[in-house]
C-alpha positions as CSV (number, residue, x, y, z in Angstrom):
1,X,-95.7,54.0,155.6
2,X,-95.8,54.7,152.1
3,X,-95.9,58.5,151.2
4,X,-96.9,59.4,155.2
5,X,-100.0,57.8,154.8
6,X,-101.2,57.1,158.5
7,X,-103.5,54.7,159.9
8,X,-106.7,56.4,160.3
9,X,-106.4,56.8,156.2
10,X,-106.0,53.1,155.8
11,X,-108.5,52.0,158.7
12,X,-111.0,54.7,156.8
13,X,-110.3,53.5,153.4
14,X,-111.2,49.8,154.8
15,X,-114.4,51.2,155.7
16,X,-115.2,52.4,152.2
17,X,-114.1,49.1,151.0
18,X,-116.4,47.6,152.8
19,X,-119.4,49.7,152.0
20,X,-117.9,49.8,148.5
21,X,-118.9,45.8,148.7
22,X,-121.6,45.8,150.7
23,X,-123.3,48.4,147.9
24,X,-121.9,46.2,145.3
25,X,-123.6,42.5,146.4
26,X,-126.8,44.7,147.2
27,X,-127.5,45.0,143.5
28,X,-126.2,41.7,142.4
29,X,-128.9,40.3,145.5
30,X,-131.8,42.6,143.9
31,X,-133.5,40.9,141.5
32,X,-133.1,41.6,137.9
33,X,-136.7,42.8,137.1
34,X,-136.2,45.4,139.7
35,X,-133.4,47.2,138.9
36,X,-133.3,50.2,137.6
37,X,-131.4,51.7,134.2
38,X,-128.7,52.4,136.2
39,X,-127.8,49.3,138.9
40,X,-129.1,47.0,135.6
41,X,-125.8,48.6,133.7
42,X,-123.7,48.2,136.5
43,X,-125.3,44.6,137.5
44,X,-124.4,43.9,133.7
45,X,-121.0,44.9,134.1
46,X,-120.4,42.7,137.2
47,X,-121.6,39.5,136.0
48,X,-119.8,40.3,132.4
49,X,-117.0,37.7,133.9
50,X,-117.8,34.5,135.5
51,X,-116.1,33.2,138.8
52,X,-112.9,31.4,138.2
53,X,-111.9,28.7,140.7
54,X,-109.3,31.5,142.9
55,X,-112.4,33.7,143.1
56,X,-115.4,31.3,144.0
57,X,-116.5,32.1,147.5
58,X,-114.8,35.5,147.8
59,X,-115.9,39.1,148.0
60,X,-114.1,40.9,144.9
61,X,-114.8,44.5,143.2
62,X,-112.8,46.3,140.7
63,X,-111.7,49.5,140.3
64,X,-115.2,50.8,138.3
65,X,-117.0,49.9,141.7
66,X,-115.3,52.1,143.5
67,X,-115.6,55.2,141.1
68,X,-119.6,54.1,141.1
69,X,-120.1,53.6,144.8
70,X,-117.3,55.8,146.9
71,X,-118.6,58.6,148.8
72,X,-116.0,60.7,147.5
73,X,-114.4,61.8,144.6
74,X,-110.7,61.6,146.1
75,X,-111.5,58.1,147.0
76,X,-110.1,56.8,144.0
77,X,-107.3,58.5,143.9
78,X,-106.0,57.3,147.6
79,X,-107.7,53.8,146.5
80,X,-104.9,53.3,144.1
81,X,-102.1,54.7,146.5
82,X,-103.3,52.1,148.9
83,X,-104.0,49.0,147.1
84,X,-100.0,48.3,147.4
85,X,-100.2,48.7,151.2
86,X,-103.2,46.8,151.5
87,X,-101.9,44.2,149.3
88,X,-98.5,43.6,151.5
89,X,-100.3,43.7,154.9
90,X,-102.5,41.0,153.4
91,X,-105.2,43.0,153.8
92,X,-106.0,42.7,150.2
93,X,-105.1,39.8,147.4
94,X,-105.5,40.7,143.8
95,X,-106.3,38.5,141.3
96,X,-103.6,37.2,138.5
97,X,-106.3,36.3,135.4
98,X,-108.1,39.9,136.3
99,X,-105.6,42.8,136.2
100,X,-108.5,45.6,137.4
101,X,-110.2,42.8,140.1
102,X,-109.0,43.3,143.9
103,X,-110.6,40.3,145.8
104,X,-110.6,40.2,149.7
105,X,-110.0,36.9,151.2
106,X,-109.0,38.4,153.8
107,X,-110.6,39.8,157.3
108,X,-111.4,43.7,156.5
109,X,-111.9,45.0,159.8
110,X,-109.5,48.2,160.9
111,X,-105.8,47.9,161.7
């Protein structure tokens, strides 16, 4: 593993994703009138770019979604230690036309 990284730190990390998304569709499900200042910026910021054809019908978030909704501060350091690993046990597939967008396609449950 990269940099003695071990499993329970990726299978934890996965978690986080997944609450990370879960937190993220939450707002963009609320509806606009009741949002407050702060979900309205961040519900702003996530429909700012449309869905492209490679990213229609998949759960995506970007790096700013993680610093908003992680449950720790170190989480975003680690999240861009592991985006590589994630990425080559197709666990994660980034997106091409986005260069901050991570998009999972792909099953998140734990290794």
């Amino acid at each position: 593993m990269l940099g003695r990284i071990k499993y329970e730190q990726i299978n934890s990390m996965i978690e986080e994703l997944n609450s990370v998304a879960v937190s993220k569709y939450k707002i963009i499900d609320t509806p606009v009138n009741k949002l407050n200042s702060d979900n309205m910026r961040r519900f702003n910021r996530m429909t700012e770019f449309p869905e492209t054809k490679e990213t229609a019908g998949m759960v995506w978030f970007e790096l700013e979604d993680v610093k908003d909704f992680a449950s720790a501060p170190t989480f975003v350091h680690s999240f861009n230690k592991m985006v590589p690993i994630l990425r080559h046990c197709h666990r994660l597939k980034t997106s091409q036309s986005w260069e901050n967008r991570a998009i999972c396609d792909f099953d998140m449950t734990p290794v």
